[in-house]
Each structure stands twice: as C-alpha cells, then as structure tokens.
N, C-alpha and C positions, 0 to 999 in steps of 0.2 A: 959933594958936600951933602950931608945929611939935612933932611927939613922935616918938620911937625905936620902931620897928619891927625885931622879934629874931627869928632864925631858928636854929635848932639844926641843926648834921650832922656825920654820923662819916663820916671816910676810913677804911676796914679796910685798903686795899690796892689793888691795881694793879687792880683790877677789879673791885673792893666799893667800891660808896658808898650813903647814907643819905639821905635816900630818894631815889630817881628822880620829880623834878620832873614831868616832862614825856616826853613821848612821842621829841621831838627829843633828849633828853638821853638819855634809855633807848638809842637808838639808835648815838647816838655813842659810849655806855658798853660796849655790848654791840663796837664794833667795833676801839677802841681803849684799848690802857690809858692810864694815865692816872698820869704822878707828882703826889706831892703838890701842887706848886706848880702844875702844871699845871688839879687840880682846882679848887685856892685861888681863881686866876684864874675860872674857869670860875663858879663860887660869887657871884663880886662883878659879876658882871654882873647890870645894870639898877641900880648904884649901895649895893650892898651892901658895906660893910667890915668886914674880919678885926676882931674885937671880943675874943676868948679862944680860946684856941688849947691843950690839954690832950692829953698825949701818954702812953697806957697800954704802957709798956716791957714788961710782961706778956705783953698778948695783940696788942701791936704795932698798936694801933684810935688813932686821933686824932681828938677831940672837939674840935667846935667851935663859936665862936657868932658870928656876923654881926648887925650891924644896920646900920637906915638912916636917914634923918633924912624924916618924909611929913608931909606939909602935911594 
C-alpha cells in the first residue's frame, strides 16, 4: 500500500531557501536567484506536489509543504 511522504521548506526570498538539499542545489542557489515559482518548480522535482503553501506578510517568508505518493 502506497503512503504520503511530506517535506517542509521556506522561501525567504530571492536567494534564501530552506534547506539546501544538496550540494547541486547549493550551487545553483548560490549563482542564481530564484522567483518564487521558479523555486516551486524546482521543489517538485523527482515527483513532489505543492500540498500547503502559507504566506508570512510580516517578515515576507513563505511556508511550505510538499508531498508524494512512495510505494
């Protein structure tokens, strides 16, 4: 039986993100910014979907949750 698999990350901004996955991703973060939708994408690769999406007007941080469906 297939079960949901969740992952949390904040966008802060054009060149803050939560956590840096990987060493490839460190890298491309460090050389390019990155808009929102652009990171979203980036996020859902290897089968991850936008699941909750929470937006802090405040301090301008956007919360997020992904998951995915794993055998």
């Amino acid at each position: 039986m297939s079960e949901w698999e969740h992952k949390e990350r904040v966008w802060w901004g054009l060149h803050q993100y939560s956590p840096l996955e990987s060493l490839d991703f460190a890298k491309f973060a460090e050389e390019k910014a990155m808009e929102l939708a652009t990171w979203l994408d980036w996020q859902c690769k290897g089968g991850w979907k936008v699941f909750e999406i929470k937006r802090d007007f405040e301090t301008n941080n956007t919360w997020c949750l992904f998951r995915r469906l794993v055998d």
